[in-house]
N, C-alpha and C positions, 0 to 999 in steps of 0.2 A: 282956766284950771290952774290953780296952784302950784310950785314948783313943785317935784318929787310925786305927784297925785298919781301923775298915769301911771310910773315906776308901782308904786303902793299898789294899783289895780291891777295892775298887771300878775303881779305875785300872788294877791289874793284870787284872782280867776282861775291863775295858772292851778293852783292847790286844789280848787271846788271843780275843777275840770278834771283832773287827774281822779279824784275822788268818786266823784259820779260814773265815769269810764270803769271804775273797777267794779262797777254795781252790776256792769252788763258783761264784763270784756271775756269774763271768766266762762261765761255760758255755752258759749261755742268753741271751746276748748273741753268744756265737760267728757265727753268722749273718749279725746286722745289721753285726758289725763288718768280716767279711770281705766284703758287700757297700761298704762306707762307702771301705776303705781296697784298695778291685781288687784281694784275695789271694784264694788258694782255703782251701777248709776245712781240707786238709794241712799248708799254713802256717798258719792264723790260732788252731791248736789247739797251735802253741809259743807261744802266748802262756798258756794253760795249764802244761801241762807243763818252760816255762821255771820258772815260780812254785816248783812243786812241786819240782823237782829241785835247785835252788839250798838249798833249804829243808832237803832230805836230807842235802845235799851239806857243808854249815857248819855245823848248827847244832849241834854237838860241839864245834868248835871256840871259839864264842862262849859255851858250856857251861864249858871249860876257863878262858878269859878271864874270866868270871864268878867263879869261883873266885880268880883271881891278881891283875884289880884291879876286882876289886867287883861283884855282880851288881845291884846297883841304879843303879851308871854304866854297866853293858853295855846294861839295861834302858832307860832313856835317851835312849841314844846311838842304838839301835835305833827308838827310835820318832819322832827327828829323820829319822834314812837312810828311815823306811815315809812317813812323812808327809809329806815331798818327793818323794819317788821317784812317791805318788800325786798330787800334781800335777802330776809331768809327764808322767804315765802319760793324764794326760786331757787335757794340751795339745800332744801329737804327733798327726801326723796320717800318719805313715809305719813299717809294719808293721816296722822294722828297729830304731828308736828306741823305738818299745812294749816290742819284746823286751827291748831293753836295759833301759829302765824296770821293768816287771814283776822283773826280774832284780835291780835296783837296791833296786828293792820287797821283794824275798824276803830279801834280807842284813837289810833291818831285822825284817822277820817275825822271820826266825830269831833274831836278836840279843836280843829280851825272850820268846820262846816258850822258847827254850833258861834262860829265868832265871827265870820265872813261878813253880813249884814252887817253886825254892830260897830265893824270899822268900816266898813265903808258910809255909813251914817254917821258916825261921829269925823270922818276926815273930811267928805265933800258937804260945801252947804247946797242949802236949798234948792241953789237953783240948778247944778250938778248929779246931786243926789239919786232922782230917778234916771239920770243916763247910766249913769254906772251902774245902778241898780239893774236896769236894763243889760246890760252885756253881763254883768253878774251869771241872770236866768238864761238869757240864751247862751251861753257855757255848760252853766248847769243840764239846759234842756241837751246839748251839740253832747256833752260829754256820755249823758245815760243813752242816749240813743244812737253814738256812732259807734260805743263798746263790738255788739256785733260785728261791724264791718274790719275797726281794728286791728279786732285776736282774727280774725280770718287771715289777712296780711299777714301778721305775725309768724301764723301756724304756715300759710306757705310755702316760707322759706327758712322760720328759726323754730326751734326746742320749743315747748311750751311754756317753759320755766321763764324766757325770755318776756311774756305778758307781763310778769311781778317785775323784773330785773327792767326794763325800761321806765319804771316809776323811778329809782334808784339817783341819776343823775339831771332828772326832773327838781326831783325833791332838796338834791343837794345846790340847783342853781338856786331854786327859790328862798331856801334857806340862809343863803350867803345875799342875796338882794333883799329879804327882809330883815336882817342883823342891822344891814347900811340904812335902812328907805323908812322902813316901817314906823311909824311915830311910838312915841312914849305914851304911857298907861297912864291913864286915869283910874283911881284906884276904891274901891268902897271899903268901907268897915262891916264888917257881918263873918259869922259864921256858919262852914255847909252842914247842909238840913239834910245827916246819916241816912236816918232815920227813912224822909222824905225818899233821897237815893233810891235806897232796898229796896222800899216795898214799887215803887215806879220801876225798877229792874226787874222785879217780879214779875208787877202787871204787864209789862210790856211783853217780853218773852215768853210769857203764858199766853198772851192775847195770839201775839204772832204764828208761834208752834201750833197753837187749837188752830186756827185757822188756817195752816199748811196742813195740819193731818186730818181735817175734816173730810178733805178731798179724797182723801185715801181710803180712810176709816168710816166716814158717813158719820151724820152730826149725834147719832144717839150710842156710838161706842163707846162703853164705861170709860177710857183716856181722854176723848173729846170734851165729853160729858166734866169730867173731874177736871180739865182745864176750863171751861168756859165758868163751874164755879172757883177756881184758884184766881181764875184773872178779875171776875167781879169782887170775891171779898179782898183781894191786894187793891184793886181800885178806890171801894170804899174806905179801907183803910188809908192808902196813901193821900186821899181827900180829906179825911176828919184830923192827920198829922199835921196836911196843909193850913186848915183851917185854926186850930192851935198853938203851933208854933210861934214864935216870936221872928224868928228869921229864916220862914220857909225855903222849902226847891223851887217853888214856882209860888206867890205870892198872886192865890186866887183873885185879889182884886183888879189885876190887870185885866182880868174880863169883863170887867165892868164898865169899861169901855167901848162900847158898843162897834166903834170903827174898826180897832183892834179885832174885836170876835167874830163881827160878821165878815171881816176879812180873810180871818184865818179859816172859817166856814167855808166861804167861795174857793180858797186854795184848796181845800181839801176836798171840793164834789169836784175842782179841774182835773188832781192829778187820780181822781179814783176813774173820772171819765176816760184818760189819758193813758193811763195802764190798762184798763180796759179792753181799750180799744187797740194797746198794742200787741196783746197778746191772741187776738184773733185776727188780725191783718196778717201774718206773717203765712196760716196754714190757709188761708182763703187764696195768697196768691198762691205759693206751692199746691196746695191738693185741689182746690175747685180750677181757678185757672191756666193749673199744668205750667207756672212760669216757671224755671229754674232757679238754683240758689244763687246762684249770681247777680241773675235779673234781679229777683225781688232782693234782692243786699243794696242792688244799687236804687230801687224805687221807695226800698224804707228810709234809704236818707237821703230823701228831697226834703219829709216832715221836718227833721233837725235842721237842714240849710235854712229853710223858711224861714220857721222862725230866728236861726242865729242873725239872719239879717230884719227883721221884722223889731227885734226885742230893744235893740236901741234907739232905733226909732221911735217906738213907742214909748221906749222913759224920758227922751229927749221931750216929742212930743206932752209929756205929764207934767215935766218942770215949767212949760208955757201955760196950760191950757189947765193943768187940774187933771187928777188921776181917775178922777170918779167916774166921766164921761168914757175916758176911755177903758177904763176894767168896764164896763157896763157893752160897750161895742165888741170889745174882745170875747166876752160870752155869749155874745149874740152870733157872731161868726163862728166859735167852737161850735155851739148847738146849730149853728144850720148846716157844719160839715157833717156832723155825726149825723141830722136828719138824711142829707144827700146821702152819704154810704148807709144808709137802710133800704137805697134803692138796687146798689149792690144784687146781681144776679148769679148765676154759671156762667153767661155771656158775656159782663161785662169789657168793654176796651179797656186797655193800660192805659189810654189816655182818659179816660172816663175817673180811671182810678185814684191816678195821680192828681188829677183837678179837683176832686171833691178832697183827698187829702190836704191838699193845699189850701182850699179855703179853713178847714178844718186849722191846719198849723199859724195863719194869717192867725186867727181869733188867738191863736194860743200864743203868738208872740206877740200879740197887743194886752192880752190880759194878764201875765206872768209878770214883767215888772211892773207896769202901774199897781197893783194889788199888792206885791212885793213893799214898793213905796207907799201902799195906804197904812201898811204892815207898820213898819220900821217909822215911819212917821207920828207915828200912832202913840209911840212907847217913851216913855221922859228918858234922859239922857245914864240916867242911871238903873236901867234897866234893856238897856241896847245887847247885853250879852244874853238873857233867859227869854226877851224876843226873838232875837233871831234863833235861838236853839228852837225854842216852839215853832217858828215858821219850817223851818228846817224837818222838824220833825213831823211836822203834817205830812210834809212834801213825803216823807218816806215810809209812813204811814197810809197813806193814801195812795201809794203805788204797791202797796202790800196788798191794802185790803181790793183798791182795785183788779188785780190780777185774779184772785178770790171770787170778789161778785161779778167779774166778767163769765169767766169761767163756768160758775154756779150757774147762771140765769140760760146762759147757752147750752146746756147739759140738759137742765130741765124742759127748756123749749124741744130740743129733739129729741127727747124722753116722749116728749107732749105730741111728737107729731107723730114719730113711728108707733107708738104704743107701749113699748118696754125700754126700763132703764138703760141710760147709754153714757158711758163719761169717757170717747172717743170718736176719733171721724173715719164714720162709714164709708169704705170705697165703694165707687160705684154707686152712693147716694148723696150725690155732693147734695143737692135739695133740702136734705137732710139738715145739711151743717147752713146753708145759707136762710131756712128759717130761722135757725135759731140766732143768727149772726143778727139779720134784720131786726130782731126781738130785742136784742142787748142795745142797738144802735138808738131805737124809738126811745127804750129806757135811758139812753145817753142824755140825749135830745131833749127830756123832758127834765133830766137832772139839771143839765143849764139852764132851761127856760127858769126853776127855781133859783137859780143862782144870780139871776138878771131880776128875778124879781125882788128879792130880799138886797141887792145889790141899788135897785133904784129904790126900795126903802130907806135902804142905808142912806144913800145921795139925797133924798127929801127932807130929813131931821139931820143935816151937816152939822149945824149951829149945835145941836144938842148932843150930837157924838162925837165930835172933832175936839170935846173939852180937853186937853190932855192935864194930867194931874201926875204928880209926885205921887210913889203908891207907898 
């Protein structure tokens, strides 16, 4: 490894860990905070979903900026806007100026999440590459999934405010080690695609909000209904501008690379599986097998430890061996974890639970960087900043719409078994909740088996997808 390299990694983990922590960290704080600040739970949960949507909504565009003047000043500049924004995210004391904070918050998220890949690909070569890329995702994975456990600690023993207020002196060491460490920019000539922008801020935040208030509202309420068509004609618009342009947001031809798209495909059925399934594990241990919130806090992050130690391993391993083989083994073990938890009962052991999880996280820290590195390999050197913002942005996309279709397909199945509509869990009928669990698990199961299979497509025509081209 190069002088300064792990320094450089380090910073950059330190920031995509911090970032993804704040995706979850807030969740279990929702409570105290909407008592602190007299909001109800409906409101105090766009303090969430402000986060995330902002995050969807940009972070292609600071991808493209990346590219034009430099992803290590985007990188930056982004962690000055996270690292203020969380100060004052923890010195408001009114539910309106939070939002705005949170929101303030998300622009610098996105601003180095969207850059993170494209330096760590342009500083390590080849044979380095997928390791770090490796510890990258298992950050990424450790950071979205340890959130719960953290703000618990936090709440405790300190304020609520203190979950924003502990990014504060994070932000500011990183910031002073990436002034010193950080390498100089490589710069392109072009200018940003406005235009492009808007209407992908549109589509995006229209796609996301339709799809939060469905749940609520059911898909055929005149607001649903008037988002699902606001988000297609901002789509097709922001597509015909793409296609147009002279110096677009996102420069359609990089899909044309077949490696590049069928990878970002595979990222996107992992983390819709992945949220999916996180979102039902958590009431299966609490309400079917009576565990406390303790227990299940500390048996939901065994998944995160797995993989954080699986994930370099597995990029380590890529830089030997070839990433193909192994994103192809890593879908193979996600889908046979997600098949084992369809066997999930009311009786199940904790140790039954924890084992099929585990094989489940195995697959998911062998597939997260290799796929990562078929990613970012994928993409010519001048287009490392609006790669990685797209990979990025599946990843958050696909944890949106997964929580969504987990959700949906479980609803429906114990709709389908009791006989009348149900979009909660019946006491007293756990049977109930664990058909429909099984139901979502089998659909897991079979989203990976498709992901292994277009995956060993991909790896059969290498020679013909692996071309990389200047776009």
């Amino acid at each position: 490894m190069k002088k300064n390299n792990g320094i450089i990694l380090f910073v950059i983990v330190l920031m995509s860990f911090v970032a993804c922590l704040d995706m979850s960290i807030v969740n279990i704080a929702l409570p105290v905070m909407a008592k602190s600040l007299s909001v109800s739970m409906s409101i105090i949960e766009l303090v969430v979903l402000s986060y995330i949507t902002i995050i969807c909504s940009i972070i292609m565009v600071f991808g493209k900026l990346g590219d034009l003047v430099g992803k290590v000043t985007i990188f930056k500049i982004g962690i000055i806007i996270f690292t203020t924004a969380s100060f004052m995210c923890g010195m408001v004391n009114n539910i309106i100026f939070l939002i705005v904070a949170r929101m303030i918050q998300a622009i610098g998220a996105a601003a180095f999440m969207a850059n993170n890949q494209g330096i760590i690909t342009e500083v390590f070569d080849q044979k380095e590459r997928g390791k770090a890329l490796g510890v990258l995702a298992s950050m990424v994975a450790l950071g979205t999934m340890l959130g719960p456990a953290v703000g618990g600690v936090i709440l405790g023993s300190l304020n609520w405010t203190y979950i924003f207020w502990v990014n504060v002196p994070i932000g500011i060491a990183a910031l002073i080690l990436g002034m010193k460490f950080l390498p100089k920019d490589n710069k392109a000539k072009g200018k940003l695609d406005i235009t492009g922008a808007i209407t992908f801020f549109i589509f995006s935040t229209s796609l996301i909000c339709t799809l939060i208030g469905e749940q609520n509202l059911g898909l055929f309420n005149p607001l649903i209904v008037g988002g699902l068509i606001l988000t297609l004609f901002s789509f097709a618009i922001f597509i015909r501008v793409q296609k147009v342009k002279a110096n677009p947001l996102l420069n359609l031809d990089i899909f044309k690379n077949k490696l590049f798209s069928v990878s970002l495909l595979c990222a996107f059925i992992s983390f819709v599986c992945i949220s999916a399934s996180g979102i039902i594990v958590p009431f299966y241990l609490q309400y079917t097998l009576k565990i406390n919130t303790y227990e299940s806090g500390l048996i939901l992050m065994i998944s995160p430890l797995v993989i954080t130690l699986i994930s370099p391993i597995s990029g380590a391993i890529s830089d030997k061996i070839g990433a193909n083989s192994i994103t192809v083994l890593g879908l193979i073990f996600t889908g046979l974890g997600f098949l084992l938890m369809s066997f999930w009962d009311c009786n199940s052991s904790v140790f039954i639970v924890i084992t099929f999880q585990i094989v489940m996280a195995i697959g998911n820290g062998f597939f997260q960087p290799s796929n990562n590195y078929l990613i970012m390999s994928a993409a010519p050197k001048n287009k490392l900043g609006i790669a990685g913002s797209v990979n990025s942005l599946v990843r958050n996309f696909g944890q949106v719409i997964g929580v969504t279709f987990g959700t949906t397909i479980l609803y429906s199945l114990m709709s389908y078994k009791i006989g009348y509509h149900i979009t909660t869990y019946l006491s007293e009928r756990d049977d109930i909740f664990v058909f429909g669990m099984k139901g979502v698990y089998i659909i897991l199961a079979i989203l990976c088996l498709f992901g292994v299979l277009v995956t060993i497509n991909r790896a059969m025509k290498k020679d013909k997808y692996e071309t990389i081209n200047e776009f």
